[in-house]
Backbone as a printed PyTorch tensor [residue, N CA C, xyz], in Angstrom:
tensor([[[  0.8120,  -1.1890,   0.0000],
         [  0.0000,   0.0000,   0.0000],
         [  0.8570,   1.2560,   0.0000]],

        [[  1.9210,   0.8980,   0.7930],
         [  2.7650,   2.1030,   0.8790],
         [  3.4220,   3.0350,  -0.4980]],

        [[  3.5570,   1.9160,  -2.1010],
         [  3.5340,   2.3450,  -3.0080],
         [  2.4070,   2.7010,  -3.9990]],

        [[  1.1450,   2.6140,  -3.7870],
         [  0.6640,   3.2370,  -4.0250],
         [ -0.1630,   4.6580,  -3.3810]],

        [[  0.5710,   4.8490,  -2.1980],
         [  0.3580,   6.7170,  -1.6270],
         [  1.3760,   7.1440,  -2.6120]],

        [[  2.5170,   6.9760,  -3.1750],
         [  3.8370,   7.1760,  -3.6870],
         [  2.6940,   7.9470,  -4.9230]],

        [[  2.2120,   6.8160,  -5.9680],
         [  1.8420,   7.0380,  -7.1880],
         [  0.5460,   8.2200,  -6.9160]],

        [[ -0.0450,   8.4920,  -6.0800],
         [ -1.3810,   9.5890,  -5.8870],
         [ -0.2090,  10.8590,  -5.6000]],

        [[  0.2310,  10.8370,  -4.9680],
         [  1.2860,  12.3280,  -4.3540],
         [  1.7450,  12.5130,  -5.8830]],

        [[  2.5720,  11.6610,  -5.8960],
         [  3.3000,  12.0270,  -7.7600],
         [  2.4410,  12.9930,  -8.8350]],

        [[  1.2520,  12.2820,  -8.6850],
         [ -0.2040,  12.2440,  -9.3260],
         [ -0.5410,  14.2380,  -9.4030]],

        [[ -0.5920,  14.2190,  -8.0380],
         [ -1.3270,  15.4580,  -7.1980],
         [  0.0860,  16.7260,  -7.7180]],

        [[  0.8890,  16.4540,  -7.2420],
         [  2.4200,  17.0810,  -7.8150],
         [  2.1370,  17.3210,  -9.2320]],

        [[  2.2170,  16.8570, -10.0150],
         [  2.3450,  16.7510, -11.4130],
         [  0.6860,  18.1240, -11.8570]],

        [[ -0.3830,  17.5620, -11.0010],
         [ -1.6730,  18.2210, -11.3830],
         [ -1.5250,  19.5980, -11.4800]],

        [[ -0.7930,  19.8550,  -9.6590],
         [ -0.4140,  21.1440,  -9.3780],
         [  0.1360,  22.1820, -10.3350]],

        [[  1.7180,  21.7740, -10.9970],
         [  2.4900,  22.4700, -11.6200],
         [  1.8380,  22.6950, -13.1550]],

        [[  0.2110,  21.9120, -13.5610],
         [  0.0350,  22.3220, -14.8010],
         [ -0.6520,  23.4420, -14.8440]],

        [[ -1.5680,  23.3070, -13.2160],
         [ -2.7570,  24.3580, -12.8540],
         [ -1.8620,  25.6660, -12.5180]],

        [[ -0.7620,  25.8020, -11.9320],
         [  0.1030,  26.8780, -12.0230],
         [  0.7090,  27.5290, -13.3860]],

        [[  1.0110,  26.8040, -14.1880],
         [  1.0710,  27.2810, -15.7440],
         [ -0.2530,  27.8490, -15.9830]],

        [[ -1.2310,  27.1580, -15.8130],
         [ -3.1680,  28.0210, -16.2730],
         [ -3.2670,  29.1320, -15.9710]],

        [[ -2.8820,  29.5060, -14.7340],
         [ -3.5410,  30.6450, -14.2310],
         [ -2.5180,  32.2910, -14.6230]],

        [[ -0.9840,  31.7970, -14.6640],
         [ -0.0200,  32.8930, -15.0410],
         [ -0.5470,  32.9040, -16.8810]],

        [[ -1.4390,  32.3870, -17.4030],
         [ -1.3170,  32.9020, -18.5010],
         [ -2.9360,  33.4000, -18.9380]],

        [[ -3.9060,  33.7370, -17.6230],
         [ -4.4260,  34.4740, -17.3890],
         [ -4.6360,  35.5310, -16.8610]],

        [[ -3.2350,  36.4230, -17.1860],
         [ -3.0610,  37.4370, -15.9910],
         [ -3.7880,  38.8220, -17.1970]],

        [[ -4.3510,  39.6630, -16.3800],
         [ -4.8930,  40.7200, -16.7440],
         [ -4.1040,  41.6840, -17.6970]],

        [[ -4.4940,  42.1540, -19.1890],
         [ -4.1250,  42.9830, -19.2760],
         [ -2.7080,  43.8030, -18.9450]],

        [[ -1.9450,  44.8430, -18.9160],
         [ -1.7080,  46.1000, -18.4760],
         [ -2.6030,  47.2970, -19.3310]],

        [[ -2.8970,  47.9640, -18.3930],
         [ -3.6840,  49.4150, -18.9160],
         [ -3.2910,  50.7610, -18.1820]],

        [[ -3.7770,  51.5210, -18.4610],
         [ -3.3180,  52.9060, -17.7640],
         [ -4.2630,  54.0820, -17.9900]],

        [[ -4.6730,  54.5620, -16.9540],
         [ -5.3970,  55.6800, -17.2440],
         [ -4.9650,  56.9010, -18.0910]],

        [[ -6.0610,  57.4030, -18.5930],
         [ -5.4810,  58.8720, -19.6410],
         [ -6.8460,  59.8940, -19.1890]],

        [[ -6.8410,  61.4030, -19.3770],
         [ -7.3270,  62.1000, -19.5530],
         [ -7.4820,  62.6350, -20.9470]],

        [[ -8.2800,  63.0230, -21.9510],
         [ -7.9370,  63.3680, -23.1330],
         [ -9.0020,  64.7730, -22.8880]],

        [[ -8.2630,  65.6470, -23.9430],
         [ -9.2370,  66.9370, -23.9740],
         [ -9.2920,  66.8630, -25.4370]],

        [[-10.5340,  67.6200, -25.8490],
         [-11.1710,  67.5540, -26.7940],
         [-11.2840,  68.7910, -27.7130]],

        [[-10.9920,  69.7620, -28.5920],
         [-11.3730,  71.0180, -28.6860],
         [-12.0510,  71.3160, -29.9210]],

        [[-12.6380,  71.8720, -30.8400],
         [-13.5130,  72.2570, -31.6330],
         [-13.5310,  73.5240, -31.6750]],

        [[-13.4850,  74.0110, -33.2190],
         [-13.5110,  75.6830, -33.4090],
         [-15.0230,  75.3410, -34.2380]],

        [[-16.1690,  75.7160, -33.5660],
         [-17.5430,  75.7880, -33.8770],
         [-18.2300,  76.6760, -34.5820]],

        [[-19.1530,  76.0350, -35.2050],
         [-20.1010,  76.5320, -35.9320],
         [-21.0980,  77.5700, -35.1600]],

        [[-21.1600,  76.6790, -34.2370],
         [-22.2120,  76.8710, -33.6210],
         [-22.2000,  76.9020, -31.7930]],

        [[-21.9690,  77.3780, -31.2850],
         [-21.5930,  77.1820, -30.2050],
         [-23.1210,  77.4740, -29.0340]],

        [[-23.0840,  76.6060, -28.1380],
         [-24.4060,  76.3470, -26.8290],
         [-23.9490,  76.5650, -25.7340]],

        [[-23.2140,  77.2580, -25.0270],
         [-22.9930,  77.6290, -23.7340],
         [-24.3190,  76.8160, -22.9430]],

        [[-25.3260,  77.1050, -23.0480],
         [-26.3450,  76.0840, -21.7330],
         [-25.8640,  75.3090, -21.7900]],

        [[-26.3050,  74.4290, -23.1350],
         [-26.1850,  72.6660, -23.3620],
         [-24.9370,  72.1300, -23.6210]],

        [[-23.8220,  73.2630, -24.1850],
         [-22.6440,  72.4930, -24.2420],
         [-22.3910,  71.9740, -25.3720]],

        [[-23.2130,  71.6190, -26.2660],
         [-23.7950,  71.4640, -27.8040],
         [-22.7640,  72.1470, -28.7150]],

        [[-21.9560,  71.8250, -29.2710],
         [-21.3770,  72.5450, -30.4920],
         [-21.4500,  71.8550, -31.7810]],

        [[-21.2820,  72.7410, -33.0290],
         [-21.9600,  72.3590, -34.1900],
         [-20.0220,  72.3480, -34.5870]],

        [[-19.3050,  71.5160, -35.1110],
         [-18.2750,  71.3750, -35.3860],
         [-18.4270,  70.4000, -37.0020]],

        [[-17.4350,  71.1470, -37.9290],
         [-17.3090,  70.7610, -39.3650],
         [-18.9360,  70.7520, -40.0010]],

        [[-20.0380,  70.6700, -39.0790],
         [-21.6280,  70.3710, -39.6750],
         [-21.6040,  68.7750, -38.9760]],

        [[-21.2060,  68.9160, -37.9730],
         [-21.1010,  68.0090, -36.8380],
         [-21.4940,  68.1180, -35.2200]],

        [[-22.6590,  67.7750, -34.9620],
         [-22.8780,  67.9950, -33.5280],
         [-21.5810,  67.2190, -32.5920]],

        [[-21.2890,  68.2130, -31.5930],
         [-20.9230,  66.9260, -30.5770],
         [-21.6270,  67.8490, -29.2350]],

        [[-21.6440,  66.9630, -28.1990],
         [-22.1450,  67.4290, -27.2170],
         [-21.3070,  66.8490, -26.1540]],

        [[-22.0860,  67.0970, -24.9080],
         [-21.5530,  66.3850, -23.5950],
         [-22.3370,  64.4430, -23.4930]],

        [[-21.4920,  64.3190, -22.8260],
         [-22.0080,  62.1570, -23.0980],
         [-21.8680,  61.6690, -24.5940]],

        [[-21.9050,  62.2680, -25.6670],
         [-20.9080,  61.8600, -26.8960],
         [-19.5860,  60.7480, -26.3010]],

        [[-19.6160,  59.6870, -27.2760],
         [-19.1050,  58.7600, -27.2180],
         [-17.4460,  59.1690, -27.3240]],

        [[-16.6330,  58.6870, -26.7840],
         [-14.8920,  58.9450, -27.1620],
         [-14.9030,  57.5770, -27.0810]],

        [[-13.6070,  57.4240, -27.9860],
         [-12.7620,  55.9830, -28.1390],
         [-11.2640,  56.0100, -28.3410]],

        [[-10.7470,  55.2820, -27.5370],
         [ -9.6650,  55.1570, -27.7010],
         [ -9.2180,  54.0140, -28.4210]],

        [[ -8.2910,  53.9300, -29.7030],
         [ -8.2920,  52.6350, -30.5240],
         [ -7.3740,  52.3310, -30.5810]],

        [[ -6.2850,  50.9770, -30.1500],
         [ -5.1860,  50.9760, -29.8810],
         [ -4.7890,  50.0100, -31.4230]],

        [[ -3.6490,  49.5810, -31.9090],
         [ -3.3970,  48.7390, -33.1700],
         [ -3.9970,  47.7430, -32.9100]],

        [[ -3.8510,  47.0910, -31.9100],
         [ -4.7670,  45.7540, -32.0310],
         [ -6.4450,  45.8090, -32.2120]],

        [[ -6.6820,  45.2130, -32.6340],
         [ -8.6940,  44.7490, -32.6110],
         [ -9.7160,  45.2180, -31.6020]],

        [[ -8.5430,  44.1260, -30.2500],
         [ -9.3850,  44.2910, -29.1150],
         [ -8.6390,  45.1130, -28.1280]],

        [[ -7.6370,  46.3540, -28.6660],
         [ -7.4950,  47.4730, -27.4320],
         [ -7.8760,  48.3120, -27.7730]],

        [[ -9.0240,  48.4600, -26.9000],
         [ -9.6840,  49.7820, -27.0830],
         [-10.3820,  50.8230, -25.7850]],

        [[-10.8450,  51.7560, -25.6500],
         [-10.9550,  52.3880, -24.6630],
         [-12.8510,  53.2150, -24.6300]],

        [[-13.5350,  53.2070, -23.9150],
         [-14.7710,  54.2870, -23.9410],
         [-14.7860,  54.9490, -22.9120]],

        [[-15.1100,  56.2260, -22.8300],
         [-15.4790,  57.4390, -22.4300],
         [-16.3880,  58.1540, -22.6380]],

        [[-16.8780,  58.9550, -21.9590],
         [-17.9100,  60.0800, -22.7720],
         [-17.4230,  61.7300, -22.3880]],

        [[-17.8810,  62.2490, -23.2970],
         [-17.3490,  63.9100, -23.0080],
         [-18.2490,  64.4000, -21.8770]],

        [[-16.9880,  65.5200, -21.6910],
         [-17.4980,  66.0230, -20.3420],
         [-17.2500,  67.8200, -20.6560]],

        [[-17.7320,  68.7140, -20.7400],
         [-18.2620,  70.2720, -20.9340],
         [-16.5300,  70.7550, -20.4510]],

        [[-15.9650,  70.8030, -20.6150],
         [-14.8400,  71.8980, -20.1390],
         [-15.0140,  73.3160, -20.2290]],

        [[-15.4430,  73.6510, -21.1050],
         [-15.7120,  75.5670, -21.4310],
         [-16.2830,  75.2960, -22.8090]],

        [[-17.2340,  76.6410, -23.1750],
         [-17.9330,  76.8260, -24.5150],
         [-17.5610,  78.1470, -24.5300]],

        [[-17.0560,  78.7970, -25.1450],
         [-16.6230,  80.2090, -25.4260],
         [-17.6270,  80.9960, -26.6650]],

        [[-18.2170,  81.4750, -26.3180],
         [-19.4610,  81.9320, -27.7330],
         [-18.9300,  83.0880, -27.8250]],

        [[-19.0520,  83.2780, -29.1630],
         [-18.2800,  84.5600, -29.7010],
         [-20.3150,  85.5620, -29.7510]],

        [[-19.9570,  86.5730, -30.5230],
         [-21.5160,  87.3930, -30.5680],
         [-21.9690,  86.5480, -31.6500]],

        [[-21.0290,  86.3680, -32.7900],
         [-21.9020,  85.7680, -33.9940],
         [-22.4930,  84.2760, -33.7200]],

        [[-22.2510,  83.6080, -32.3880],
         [-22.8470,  81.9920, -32.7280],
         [-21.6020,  81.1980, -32.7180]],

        [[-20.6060,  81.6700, -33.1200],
         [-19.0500,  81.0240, -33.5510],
         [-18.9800,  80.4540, -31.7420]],

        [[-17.9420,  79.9020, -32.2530],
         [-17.0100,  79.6860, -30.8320],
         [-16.6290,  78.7290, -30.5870]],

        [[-15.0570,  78.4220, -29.5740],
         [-14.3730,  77.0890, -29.2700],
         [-15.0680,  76.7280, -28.1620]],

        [[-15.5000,  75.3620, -28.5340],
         [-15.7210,  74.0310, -27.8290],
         [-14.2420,  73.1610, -26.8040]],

        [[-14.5220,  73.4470, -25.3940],
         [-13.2520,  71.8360, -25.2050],
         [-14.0000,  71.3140, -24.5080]],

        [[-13.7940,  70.1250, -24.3060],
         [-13.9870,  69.1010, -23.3590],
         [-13.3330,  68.0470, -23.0410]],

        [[-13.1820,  67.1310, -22.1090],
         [-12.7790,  66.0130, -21.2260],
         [-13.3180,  64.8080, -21.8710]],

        [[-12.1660,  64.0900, -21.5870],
         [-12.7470,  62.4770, -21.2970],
         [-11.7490,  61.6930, -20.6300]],

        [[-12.1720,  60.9530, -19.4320],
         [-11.6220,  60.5380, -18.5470],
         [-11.7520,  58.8140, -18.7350]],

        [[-10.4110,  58.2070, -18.9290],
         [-10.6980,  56.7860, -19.1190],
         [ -9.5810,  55.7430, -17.9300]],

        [[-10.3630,  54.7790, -17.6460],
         [ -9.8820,  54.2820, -16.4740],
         [ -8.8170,  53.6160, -16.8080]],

        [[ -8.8990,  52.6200, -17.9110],
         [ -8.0040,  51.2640, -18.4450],
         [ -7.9500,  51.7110, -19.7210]],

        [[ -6.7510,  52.2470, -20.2000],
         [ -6.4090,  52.1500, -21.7610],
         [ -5.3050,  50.9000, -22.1200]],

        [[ -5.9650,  50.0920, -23.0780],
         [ -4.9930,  48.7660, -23.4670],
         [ -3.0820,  49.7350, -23.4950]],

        [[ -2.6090,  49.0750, -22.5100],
         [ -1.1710,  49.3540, -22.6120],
         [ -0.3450,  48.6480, -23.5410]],

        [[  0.9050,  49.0550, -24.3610],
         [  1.8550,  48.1840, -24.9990],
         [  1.2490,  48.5440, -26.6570]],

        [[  0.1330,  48.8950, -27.0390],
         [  0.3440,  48.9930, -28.2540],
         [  1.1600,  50.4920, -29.2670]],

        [[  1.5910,  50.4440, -30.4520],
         [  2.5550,  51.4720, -30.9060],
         [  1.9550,  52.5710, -30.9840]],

        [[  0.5000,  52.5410, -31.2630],
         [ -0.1280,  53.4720, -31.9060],
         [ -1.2490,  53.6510, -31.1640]],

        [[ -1.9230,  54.6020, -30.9370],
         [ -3.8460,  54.9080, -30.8980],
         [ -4.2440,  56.2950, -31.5850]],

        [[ -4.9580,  55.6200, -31.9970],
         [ -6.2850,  56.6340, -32.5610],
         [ -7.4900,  56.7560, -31.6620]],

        [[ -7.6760,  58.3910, -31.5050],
         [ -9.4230,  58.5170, -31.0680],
         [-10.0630,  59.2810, -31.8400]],

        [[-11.7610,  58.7290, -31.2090],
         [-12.6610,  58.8610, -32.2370],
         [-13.7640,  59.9890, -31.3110]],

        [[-14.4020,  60.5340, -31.8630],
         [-15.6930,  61.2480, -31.4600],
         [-16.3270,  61.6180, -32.1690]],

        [[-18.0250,  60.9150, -32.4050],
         [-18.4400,  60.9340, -33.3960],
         [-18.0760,  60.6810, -35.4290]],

        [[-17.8950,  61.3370, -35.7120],
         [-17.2810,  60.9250, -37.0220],
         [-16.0280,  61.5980, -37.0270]],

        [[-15.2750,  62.3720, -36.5210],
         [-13.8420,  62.1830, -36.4680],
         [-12.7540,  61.4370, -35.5370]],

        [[-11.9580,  61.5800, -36.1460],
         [-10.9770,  60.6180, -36.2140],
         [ -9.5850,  61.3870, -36.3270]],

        [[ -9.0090,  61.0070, -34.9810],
         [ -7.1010,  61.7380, -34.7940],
         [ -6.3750,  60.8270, -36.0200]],

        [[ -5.3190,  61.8300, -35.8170],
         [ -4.3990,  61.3160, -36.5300],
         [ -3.5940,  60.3910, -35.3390]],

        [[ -2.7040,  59.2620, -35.6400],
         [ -2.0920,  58.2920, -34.3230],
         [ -1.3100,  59.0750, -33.8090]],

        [[ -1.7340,  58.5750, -32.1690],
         [ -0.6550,  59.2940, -31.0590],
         [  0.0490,  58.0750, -30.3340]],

        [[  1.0580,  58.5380, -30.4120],
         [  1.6860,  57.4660, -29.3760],
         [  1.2970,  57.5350, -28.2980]],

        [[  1.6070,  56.0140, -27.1770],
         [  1.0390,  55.8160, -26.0300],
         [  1.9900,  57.1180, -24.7750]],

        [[  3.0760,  57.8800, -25.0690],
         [  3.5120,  58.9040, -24.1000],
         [  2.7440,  60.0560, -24.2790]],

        [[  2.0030,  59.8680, -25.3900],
         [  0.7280,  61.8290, -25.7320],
         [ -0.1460,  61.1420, -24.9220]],

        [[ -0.6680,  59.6860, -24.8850],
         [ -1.9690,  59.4920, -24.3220],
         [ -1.7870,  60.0410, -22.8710]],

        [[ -0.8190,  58.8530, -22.6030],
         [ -0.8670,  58.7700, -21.0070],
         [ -0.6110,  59.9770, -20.1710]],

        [[ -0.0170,  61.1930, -21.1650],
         [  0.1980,  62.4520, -20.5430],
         [ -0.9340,  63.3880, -20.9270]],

        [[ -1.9820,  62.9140, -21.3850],
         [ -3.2880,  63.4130, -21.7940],
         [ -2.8410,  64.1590, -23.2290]],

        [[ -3.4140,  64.0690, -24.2740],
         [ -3.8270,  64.1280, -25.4100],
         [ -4.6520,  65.1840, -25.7640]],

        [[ -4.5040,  66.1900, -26.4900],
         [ -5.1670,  66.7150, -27.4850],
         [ -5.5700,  66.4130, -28.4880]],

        [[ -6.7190,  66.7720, -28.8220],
         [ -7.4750,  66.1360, -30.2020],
         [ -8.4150,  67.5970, -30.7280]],

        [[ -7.7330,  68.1960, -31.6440],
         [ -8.7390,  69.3350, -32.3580],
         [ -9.3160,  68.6090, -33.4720]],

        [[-10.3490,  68.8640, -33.3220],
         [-12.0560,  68.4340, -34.1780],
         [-11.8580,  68.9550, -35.5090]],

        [[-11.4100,  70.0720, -35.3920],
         [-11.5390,  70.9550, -36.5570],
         [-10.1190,  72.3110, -36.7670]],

        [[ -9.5530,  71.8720, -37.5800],
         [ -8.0890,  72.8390, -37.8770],
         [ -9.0910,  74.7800, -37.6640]],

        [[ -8.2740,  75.3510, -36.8660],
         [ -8.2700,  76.7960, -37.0960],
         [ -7.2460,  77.4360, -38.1490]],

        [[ -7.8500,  78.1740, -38.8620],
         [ -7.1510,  78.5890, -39.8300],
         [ -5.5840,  79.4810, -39.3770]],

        [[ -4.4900,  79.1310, -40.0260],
         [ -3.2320,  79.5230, -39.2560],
         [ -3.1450,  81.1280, -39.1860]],

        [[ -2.9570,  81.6390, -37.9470],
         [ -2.6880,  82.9430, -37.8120],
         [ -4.2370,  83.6310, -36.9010]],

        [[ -5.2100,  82.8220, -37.5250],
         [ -6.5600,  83.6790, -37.0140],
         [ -7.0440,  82.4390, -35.6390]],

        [[ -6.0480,  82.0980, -35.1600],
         [ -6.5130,  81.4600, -33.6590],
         [ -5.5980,  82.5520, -32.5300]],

        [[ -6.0240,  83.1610, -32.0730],
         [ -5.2380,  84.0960, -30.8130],
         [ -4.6960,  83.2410, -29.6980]],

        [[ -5.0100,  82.3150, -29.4260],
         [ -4.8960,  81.2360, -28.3370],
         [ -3.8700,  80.5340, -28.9410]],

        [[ -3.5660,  80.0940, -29.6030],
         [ -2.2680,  79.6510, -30.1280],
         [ -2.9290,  78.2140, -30.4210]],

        [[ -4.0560,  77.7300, -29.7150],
         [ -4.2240,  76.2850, -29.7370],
         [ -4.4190,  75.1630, -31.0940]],

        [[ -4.8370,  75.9740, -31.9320],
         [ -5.0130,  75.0850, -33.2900],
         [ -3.8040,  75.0780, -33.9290]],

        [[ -2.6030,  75.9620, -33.5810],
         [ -1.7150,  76.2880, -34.5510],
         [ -0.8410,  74.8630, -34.3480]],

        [[ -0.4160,  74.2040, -36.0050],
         [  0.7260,  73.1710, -35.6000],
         [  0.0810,  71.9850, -34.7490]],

        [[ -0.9670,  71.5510, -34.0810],
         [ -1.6730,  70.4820, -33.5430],
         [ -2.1220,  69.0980, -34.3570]],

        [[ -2.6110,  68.4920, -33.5770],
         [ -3.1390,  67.4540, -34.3910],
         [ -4.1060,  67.8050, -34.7640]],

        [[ -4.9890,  67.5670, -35.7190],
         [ -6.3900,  67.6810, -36.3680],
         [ -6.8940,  66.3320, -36.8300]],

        [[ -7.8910,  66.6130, -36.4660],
         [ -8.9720,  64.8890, -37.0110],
         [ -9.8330,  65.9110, -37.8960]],

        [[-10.1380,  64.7930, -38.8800],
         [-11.3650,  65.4320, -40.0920],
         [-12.4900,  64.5860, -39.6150]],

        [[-13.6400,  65.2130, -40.0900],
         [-15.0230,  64.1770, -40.1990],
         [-14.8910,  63.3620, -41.7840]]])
């Protein structure tokens, strides 16, 4: 009897070290939080609602953001959040806003974000993680006083 406790221990040993391989190659992710701001030189600008009319493009506040990393499945959601609406007298005016994301897929080369129908040009993961700019819509060079459109990234619709 004494050789077969031998062959169950062996048994149990052997089970162990495969169930320890299982579980290290279920380990989570890495991700990292980002802040991204959002800006828009508007059509149309809503100080109440926050609402701006960008390219002949609404975006608003709770508008969808995405963060799209090279792979398939790294990706990120958010929704906008009102930072300032600046209304000029004519209706004009810059739009920014927030989006705050908990887990952005870490390790890939590239991301793109999205809001509504535009689309950044790729930022690397050191613009994300140090929060990101994304202008909606290019200001024409020289006629932005704020300096902010000048030389930036721009997404088109």
């Amino acid at each position: 009897m004494g050789r077969t406790s031998g062959l169950v221990a062996a048994s149990l040993s052997i089970g162990t070290v495969v169930l320890t391989g299982c579980v290290s190659n279920t380990e989570k992710p890495e991700t990292f939080p980002a802040t991204v701001t959002v800006v828009g030189n508007a059509e149309q600008a809503d100080p109440q609602t926050g609402q701006c009319i960008v390219a002949a493009v609404p975006v608003a506040p709770n508008d969808t953001v995405w963060i799209h990393g090279e792979s398939a499945a790294a990706s990120a959601r958010s929704v906008l959040e009102v930072g300032t609406v600046d209304r000029n007298a004519d209706g004009t005016g810059v739009c920014t806003y927030v989006a705050h994301f908990e887990a952005v897929p870490a390790n890939q080369r590239g991301y793109t974000i999205t809001v509504n129908r535009f689309e950044s040009p790729a930022f690397h993961a050191g613009e994300i993680e140090d929060g990101a700019t994304f202008y909606l819509h290019e200001f024409p060079p020289g006629t932005d006083p704020s300096g902010i459109g000048d030389g930036d990234r721009v997404g088109t619709p």
